[in-house]
PDB file of N, CA, C and O in Angstrom:
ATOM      1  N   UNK A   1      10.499 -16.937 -22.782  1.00  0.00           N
ATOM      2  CA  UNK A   1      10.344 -15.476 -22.800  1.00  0.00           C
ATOM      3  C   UNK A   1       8.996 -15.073 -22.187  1.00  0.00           C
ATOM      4  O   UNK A   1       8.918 -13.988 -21.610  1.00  0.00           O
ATOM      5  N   UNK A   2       7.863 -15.933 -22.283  1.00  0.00           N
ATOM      6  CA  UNK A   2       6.475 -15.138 -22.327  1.00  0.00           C
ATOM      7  C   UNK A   2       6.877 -15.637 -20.463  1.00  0.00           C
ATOM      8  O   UNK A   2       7.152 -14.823 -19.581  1.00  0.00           O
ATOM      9  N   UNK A   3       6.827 -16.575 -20.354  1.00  0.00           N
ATOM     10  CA  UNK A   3       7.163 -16.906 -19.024  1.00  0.00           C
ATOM     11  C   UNK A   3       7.545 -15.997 -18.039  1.00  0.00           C
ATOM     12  O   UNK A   3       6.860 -15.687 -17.064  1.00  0.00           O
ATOM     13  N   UNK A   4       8.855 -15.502 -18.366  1.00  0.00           N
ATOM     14  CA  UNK A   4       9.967 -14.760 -17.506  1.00  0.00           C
ATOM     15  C   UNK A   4       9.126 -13.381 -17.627  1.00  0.00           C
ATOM     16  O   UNK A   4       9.020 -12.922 -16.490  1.00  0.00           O
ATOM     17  N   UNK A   5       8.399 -12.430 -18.711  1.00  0.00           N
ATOM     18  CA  UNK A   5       7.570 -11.304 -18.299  1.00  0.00           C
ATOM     19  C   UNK A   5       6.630 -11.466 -17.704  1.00  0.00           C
ATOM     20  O   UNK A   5       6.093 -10.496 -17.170  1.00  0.00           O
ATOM     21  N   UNK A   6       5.990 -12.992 -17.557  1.00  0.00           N
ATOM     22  CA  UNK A   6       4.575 -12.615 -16.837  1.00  0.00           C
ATOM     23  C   UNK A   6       5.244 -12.613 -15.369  1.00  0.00           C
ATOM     24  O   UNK A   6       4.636 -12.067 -14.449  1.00  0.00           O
ATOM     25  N   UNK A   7       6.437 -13.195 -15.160  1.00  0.00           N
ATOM     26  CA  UNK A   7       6.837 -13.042 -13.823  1.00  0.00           C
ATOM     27  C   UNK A   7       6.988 -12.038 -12.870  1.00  0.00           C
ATOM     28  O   UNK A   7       6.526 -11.719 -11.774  1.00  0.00           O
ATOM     29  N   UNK A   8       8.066 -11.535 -13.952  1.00  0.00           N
ATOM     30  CA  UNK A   8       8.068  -9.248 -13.723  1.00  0.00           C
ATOM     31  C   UNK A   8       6.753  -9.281 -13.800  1.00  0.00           C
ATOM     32  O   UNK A   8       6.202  -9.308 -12.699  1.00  0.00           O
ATOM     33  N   UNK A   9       6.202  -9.287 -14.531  1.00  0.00           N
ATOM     34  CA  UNK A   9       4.724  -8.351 -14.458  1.00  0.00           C
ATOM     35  C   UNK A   9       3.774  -8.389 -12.737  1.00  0.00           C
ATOM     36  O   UNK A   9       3.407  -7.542 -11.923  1.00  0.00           O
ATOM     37  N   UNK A  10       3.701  -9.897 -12.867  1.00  0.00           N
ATOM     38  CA  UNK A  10       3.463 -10.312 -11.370  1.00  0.00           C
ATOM     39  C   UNK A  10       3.874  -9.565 -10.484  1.00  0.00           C
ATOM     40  O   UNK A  10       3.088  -8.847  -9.865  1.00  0.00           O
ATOM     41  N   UNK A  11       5.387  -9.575 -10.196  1.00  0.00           N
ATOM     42  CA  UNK A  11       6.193  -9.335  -9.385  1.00  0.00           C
ATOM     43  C   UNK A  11       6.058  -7.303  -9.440  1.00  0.00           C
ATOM     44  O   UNK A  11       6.059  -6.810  -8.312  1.00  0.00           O
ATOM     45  N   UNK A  12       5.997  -6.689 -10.143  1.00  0.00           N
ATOM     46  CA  UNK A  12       5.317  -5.455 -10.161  1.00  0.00           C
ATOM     47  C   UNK A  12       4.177  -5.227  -9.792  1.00  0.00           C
ATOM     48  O   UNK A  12       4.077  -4.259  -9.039  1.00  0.00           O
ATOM     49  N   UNK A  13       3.217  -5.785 -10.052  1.00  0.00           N
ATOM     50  CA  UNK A  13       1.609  -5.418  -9.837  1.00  0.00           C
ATOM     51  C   UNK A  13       1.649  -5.939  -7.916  1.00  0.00           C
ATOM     52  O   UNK A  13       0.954  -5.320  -7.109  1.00  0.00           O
ATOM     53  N   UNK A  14       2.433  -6.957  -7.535  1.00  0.00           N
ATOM     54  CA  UNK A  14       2.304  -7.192  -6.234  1.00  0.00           C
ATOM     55  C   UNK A  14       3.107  -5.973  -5.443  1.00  0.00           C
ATOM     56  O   UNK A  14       2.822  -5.567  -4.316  1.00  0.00           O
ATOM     57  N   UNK A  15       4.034  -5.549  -6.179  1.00  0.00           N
ATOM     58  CA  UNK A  15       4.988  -4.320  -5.672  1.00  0.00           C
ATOM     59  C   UNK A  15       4.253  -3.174  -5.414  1.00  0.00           C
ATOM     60  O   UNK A  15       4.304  -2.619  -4.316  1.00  0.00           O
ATOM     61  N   UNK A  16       3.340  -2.637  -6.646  1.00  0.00           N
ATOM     62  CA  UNK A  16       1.693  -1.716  -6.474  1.00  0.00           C
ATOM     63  C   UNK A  16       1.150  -1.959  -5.779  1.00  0.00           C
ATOM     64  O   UNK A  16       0.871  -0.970  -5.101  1.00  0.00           O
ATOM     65  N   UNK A  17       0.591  -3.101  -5.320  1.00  0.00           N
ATOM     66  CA  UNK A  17      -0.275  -3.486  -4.749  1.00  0.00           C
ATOM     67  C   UNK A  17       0.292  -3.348  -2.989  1.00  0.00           C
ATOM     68  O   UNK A  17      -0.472  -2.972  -2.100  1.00  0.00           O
ATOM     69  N   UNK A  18       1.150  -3.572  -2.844  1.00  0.00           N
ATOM     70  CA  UNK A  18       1.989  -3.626  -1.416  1.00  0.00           C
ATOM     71  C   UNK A  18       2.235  -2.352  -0.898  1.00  0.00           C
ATOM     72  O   UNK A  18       2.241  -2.129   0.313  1.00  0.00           O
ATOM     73  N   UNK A  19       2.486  -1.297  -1.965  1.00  0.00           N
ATOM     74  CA  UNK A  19       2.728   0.246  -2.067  1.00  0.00           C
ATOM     75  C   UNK A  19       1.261   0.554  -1.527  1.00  0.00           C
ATOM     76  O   UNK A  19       1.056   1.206  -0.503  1.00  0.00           O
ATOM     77  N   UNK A  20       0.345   0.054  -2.269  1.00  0.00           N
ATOM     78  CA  UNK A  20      -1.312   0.801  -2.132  1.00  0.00           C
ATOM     79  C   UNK A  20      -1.156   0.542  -0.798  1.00  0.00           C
ATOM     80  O   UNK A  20      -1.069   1.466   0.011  1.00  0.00           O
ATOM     81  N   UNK A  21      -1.086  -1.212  -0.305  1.00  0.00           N
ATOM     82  CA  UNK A  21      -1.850  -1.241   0.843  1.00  0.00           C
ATOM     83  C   UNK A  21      -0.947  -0.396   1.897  1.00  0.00           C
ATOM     84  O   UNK A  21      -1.647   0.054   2.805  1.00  0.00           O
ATOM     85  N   UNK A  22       0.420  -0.068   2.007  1.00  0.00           N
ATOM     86  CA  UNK A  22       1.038   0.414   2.892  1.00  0.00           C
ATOM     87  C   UNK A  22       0.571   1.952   3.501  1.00  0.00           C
ATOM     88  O   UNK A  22       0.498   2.514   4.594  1.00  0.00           O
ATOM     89  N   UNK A  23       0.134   2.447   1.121  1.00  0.00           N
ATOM     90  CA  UNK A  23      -0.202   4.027   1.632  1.00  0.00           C
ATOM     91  C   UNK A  23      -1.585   4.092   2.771  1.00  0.00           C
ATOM     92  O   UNK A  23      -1.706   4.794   3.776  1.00  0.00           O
ATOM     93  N   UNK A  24      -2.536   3.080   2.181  1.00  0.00           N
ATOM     94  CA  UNK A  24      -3.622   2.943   3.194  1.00  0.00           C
ATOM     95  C   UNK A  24      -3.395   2.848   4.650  1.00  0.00           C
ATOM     96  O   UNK A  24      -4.062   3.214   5.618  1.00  0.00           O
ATOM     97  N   UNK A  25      -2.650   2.456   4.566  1.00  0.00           N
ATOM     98  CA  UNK A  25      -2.377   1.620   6.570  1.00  0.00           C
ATOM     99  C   UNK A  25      -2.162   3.083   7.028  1.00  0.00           C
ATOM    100  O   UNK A  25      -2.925   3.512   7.894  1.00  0.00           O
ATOM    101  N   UNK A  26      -0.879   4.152   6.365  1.00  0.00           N
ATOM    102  CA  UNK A  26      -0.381   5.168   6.842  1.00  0.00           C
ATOM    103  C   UNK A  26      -1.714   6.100   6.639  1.00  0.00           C
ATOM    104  O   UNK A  26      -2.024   6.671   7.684  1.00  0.00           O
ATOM    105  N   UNK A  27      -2.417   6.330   5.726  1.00  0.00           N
ATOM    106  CA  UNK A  27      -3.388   7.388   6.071  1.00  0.00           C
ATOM    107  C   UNK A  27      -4.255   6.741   7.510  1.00  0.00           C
ATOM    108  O   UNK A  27      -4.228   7.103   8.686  1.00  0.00           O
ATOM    109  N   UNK A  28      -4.887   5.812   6.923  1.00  0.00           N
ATOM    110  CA  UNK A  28      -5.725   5.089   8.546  1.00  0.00           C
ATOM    111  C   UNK A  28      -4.793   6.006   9.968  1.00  0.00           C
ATOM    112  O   UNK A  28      -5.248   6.750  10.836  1.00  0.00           O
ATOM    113  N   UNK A  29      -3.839   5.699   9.792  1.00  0.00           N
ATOM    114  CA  UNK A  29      -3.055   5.653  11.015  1.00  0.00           C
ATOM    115  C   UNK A  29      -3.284   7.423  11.398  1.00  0.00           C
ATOM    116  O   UNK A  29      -3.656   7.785  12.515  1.00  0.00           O
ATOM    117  N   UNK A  30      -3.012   8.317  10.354  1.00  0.00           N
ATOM    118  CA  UNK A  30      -3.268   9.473  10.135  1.00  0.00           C
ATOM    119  C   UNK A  30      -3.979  10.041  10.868  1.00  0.00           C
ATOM    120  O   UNK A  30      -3.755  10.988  11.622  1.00  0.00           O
ATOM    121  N   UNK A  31      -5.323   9.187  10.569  1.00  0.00           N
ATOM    122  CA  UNK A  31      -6.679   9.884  10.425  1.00  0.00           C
ATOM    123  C   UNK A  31      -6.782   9.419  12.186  1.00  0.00           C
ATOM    124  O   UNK A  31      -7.279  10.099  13.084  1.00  0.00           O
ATOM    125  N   UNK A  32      -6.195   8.169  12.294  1.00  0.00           N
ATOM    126  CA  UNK A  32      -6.433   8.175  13.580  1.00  0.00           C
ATOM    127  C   UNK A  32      -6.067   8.879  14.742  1.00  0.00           C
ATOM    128  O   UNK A  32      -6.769   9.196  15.702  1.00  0.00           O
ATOM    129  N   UNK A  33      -4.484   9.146  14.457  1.00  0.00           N
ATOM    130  CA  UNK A  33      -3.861  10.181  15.123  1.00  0.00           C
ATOM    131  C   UNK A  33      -4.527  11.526  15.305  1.00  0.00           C
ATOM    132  O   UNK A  33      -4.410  12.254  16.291  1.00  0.00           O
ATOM    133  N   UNK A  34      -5.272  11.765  14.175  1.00  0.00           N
ATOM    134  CA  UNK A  34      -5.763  13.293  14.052  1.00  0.00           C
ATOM    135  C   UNK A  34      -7.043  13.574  15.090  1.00  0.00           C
ATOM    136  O   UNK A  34      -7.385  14.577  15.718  1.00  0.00           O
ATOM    137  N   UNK A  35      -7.563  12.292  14.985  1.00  0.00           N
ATOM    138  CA  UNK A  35      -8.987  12.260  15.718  1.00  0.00           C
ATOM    139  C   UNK A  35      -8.560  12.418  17.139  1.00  0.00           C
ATOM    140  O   UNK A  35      -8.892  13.338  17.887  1.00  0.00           O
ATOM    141  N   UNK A  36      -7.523  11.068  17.515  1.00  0.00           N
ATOM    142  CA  UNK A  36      -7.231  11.173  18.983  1.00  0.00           C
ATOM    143  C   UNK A  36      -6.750  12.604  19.621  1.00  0.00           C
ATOM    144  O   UNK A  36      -7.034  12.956  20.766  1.00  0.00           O
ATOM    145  N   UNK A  37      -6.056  13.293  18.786  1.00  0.00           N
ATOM    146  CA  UNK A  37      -5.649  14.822  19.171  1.00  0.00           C
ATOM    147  C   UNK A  37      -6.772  15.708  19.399  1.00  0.00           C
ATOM    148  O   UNK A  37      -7.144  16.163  20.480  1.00  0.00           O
ATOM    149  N   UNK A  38      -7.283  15.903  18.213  1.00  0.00           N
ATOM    150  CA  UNK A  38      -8.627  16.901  18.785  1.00  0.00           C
ATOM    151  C   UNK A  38      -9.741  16.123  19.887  1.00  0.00           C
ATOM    152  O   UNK A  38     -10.382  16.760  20.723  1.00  0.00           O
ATOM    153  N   UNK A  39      -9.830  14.654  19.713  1.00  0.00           N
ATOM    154  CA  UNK A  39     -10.614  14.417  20.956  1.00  0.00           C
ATOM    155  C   UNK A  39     -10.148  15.139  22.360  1.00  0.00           C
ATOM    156  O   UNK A  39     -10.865  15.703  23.186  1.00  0.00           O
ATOM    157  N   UNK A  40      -8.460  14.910  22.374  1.00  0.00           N
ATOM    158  CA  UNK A  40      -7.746  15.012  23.761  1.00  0.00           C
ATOM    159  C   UNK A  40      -8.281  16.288  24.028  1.00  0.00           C
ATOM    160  O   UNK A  40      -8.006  16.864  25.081  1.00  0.00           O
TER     161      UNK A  40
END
């Protein structure tokens, strides 16, 4: 039993963690887009 939740648990916190880094990538990408526009 203790086994099989720390697994889920794992397996969630890497799911958060994959979510965070994705939202990051998409703002970066954002911010970059935004810059290149008003530079143009």
């Amino acid at each position: 039993m203790i086994g099989a939740t720390r697994v889920v648990a794992t397996t969630e916190a890497m799911m958060i963690a994959g979510m965070i880094d994705t939202i990051v990538v998409m703002i970066i990408i954002v911010m970059i887009v935004i810059v290149e526009t008003t530079e143009s």
